[in-house]
Structure formats: C-alpha cells, structure tokens
C-alpha positions as a LaTeX table, in Angstrom:
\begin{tabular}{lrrr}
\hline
Residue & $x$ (\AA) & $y$ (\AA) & $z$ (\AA) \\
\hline
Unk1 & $-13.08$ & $-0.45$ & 24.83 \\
Unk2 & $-15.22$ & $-2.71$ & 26.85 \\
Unk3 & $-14.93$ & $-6.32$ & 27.03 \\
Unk4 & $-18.04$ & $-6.95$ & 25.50 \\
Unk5 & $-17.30$ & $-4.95$ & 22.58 \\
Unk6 & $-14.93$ & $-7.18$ & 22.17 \\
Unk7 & $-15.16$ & $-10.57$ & 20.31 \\
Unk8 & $-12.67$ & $-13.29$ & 21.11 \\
Unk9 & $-13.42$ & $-15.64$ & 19.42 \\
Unk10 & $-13.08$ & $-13.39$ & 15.93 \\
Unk11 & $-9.27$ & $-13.56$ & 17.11 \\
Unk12 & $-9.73$ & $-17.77$ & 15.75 \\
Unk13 & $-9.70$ & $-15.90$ & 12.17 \\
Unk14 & $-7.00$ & $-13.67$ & 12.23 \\
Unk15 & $-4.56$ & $-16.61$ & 13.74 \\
Unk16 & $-6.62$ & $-18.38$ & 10.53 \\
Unk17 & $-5.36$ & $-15.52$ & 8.29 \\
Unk18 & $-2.09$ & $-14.94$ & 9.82 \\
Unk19 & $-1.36$ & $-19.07$ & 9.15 \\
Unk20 & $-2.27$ & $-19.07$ & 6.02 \\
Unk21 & $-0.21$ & $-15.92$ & 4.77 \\
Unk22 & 3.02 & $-17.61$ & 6.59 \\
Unk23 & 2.27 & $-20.60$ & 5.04 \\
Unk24 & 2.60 & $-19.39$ & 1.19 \\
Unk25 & 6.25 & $-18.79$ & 1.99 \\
Unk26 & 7.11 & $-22.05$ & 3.12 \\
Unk27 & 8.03 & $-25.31$ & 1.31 \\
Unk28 & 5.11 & $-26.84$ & $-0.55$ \\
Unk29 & 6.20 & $-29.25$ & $-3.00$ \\
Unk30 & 9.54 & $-31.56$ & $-2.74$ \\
Unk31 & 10.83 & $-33.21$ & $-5.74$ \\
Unk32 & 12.77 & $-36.22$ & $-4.81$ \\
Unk33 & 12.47 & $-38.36$ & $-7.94$ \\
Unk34 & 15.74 & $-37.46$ & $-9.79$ \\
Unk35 & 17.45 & $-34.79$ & $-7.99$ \\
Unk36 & 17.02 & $-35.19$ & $-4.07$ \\
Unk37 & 16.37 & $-32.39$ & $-2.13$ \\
Unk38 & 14.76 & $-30.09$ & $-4.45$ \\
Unk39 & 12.05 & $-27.54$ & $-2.40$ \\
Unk40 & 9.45 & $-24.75$ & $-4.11$ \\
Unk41 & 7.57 & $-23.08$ & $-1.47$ \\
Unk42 & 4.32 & $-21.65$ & $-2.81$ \\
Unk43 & 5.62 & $-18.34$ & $-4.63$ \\
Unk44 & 8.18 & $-20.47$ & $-6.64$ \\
Unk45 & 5.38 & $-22.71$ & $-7.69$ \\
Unk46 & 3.87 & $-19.62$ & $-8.30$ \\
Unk47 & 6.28 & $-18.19$ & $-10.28$ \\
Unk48 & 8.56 & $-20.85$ & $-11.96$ \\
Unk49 & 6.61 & $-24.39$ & $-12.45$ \\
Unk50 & 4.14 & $-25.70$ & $-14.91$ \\
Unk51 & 1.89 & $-27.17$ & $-12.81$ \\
Unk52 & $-2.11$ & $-26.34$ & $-13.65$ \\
Unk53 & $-2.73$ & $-24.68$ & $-10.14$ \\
Unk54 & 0.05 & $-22.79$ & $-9.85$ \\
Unk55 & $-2.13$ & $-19.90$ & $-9.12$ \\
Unk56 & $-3.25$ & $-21.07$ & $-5.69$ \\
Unk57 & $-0.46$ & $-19.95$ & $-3.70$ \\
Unk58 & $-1.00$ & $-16.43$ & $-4.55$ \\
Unk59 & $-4.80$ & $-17.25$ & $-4.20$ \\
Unk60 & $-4.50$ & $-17.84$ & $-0.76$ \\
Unk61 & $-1.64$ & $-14.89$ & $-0.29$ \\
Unk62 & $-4.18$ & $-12.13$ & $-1.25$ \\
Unk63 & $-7.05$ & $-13.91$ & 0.29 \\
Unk64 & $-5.17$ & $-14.00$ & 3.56 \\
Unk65 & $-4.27$ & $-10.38$ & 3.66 \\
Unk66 & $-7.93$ & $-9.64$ & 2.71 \\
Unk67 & $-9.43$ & $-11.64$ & 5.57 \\
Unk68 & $-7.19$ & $-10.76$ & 8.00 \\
Unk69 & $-8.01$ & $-6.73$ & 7.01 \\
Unk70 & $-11.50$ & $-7.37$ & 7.34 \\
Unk71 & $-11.45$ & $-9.58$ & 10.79 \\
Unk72 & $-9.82$ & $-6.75$ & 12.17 \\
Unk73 & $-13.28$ & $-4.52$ & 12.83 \\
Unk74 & $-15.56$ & $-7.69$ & 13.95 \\
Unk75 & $-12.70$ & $-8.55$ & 16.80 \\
Unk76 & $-12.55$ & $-4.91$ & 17.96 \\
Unk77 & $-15.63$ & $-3.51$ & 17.47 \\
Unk78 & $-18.47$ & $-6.02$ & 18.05 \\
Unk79 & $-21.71$ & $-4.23$ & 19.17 \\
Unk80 & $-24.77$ & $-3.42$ & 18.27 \\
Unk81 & $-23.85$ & $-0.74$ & 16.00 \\
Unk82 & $-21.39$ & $-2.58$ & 13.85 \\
Unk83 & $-24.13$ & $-5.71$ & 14.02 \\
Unk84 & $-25.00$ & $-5.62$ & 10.11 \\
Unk85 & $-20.82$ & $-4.79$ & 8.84 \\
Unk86 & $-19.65$ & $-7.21$ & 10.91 \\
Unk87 & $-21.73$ & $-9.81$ & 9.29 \\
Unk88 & $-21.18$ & $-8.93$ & 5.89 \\
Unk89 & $-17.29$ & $-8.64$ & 6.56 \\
Unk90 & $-17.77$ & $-12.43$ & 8.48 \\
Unk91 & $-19.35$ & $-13.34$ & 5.70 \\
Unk92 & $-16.75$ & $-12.27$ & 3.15 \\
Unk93 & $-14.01$ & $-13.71$ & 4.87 \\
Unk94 & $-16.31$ & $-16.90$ & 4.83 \\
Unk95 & $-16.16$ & $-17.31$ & 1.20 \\
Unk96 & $-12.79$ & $-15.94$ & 0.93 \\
Unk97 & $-11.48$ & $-19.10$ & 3.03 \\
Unk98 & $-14.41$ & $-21.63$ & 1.28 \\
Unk99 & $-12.24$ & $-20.49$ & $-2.14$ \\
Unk100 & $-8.59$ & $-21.23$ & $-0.50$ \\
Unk101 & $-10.28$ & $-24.90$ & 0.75 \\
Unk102 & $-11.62$ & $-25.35$ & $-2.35$ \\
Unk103 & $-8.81$ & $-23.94$ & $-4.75$ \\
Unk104 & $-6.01$ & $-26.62$ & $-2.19$ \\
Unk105 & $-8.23$ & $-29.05$ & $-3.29$ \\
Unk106 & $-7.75$ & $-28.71$ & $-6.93$ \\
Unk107 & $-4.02$ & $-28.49$ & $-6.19$ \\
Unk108 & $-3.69$ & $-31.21$ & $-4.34$ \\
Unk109 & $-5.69$ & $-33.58$ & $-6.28$ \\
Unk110 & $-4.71$ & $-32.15$ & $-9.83$ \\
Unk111 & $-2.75$ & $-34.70$ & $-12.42$ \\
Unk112 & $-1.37$ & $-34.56$ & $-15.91$ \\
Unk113 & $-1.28$ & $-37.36$ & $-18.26$ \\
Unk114 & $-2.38$ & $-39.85$ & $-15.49$ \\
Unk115 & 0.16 & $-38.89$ & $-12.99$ \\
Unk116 & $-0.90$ & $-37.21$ & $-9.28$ \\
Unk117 & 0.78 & $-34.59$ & $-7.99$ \\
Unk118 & 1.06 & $-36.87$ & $-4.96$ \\
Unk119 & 3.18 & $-39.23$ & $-7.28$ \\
Unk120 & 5.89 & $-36.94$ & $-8.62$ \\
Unk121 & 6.19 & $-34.73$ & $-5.30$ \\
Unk122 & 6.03 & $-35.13$ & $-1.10$ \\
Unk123 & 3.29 & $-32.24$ & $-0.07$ \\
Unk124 & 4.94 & $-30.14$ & 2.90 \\
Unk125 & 3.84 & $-28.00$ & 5.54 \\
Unk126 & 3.62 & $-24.63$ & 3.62 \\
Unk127 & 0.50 & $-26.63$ & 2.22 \\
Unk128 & $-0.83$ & $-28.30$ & 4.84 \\
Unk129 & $-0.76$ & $-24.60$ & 7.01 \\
Unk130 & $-2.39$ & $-22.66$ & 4.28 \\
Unk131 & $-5.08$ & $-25.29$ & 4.06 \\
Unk132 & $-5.73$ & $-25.92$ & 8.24 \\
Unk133 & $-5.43$ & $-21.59$ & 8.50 \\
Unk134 & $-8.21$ & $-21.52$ & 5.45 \\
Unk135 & $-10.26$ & $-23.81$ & 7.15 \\
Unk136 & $-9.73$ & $-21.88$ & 10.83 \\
Unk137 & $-10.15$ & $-18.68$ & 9.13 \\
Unk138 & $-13.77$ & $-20.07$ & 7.79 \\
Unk139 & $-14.41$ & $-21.16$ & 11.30 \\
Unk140 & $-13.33$ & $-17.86$ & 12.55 \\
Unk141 & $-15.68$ & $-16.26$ & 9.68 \\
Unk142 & $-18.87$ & $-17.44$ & 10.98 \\
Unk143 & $-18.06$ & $-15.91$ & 14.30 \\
Unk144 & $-19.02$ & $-12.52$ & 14.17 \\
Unk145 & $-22.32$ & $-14.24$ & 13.03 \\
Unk146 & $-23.08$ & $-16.39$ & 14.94 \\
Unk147 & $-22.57$ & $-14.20$ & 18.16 \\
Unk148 & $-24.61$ & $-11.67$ & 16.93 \\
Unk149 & $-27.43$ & $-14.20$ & 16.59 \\
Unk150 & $-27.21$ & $-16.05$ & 19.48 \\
Unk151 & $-25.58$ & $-14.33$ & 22.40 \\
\hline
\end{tabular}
C-alpha cells in the first residue's frame, strides 16, 4: 500500500467513532438531589430510566460501530478507483454523526413538567465524549470528500 493510497486524515473519523463508542459506557447522568453519588452511564439510561431520550445512548452505540466499519475502506484505500464508494461511505458516516449531534441535543435540552434535565442531574463525560467524537467523526466524514475534490 502506497502512501498516497492512503488517507490520513480519514483516521480523524475513526478516533471520532472509536470516542464515541467508549463514551456510551461511561457515566452520563449523576443524580445528586436526594441520594448523593448516584451514576447511569448511557446503557443504564438506556435500559432502566424514564427519561424521553433514553434511546440516544444506543443511538450513538450502533451509529459508532457503523461509522467506524465504513471509515475503514476510505482510510485504506483512497484512490481513484474507490473515488465514488468512498464518497458515498463519507457521506453516510456524515449523516450518521449529524443524527448523534442532533439526537445529544434533544437529550440534553429535553424537560418534563418544566424541569431540565440540567436541573435534576450533573451531565458527565460519557456525554460530553459521545457528543465531541460525533462531531469529529462528521469532520472526519467529509474527508474522503473533500480530498477527492480538491487534492
């Protein structure tokens, strides 16, 4: 493999990917309001609360493992024959990302009878990484594109 077949900069989006799979099994939410100390990381919010995006964390699970499958062949095999599949797979991890951003969003900013999420719990990291690796992983996305246009 030669290193202009190559692309490092599609190596941004799997890091993207890779954050944002490790962050779904970290701590997301804290609830310190009557008993201190209590942590759900994102598969116990997805499995055990109430809350009305408690689907997100597996959201941006499988879209993780999705992007990071299909940044694999833009990274590895960018030339002129894989031009047109690595732009639709850059593409599809694109939108795959834009729905994590979007779908952390909702979560973050959802309430219930008046009340933030921001009010009842302290947002952790498990969050904050799935959100930053969505929005690297988008970056990352547009790579195989852009190089293929301009370079």
């Amino acid at each position: 493999m030669e290193t202009k077949d190559f692309n490092l900069l599609g190596i941004i989006a799997l890091v993207g990917a890779i954050i944002m799979i490790v962050g779904v099994f970290l701590d997301w939410l804290t609830f310190d309001f009557i008993i201190k100390g209590s942590s759900y990381n994102g598969l116990d919010i997805f499995n055990d609360s109430d809350l009305d995006y408690k689907f997100v964390p597996i959201v941006s699970l499988v879209c993780g493992i999705i992007a990071l499958c299909l940044m694999i062949l833009p990274t590895f095999m960018n030339n002129d024959k894989f031009e047109k599949i690595n732009n639709i797979l850059g593409i599809v991890t694109l939108i795959l990302s834009a729905v994590v951003i979007i779908c952390g969003i909702l979560f973050y900013t959802q309430s219930s009878n008046g009340v933030s999420l921001t009010d009842v719990y302290d947002i952790k990291i498990g969050f904050w990484l799935v959100l930053i690796g969505a929005i690297i992983t988008l970056v990352g996305g547009l790579m195989p594109i852009v190089k293929n246009k301009f370079m």
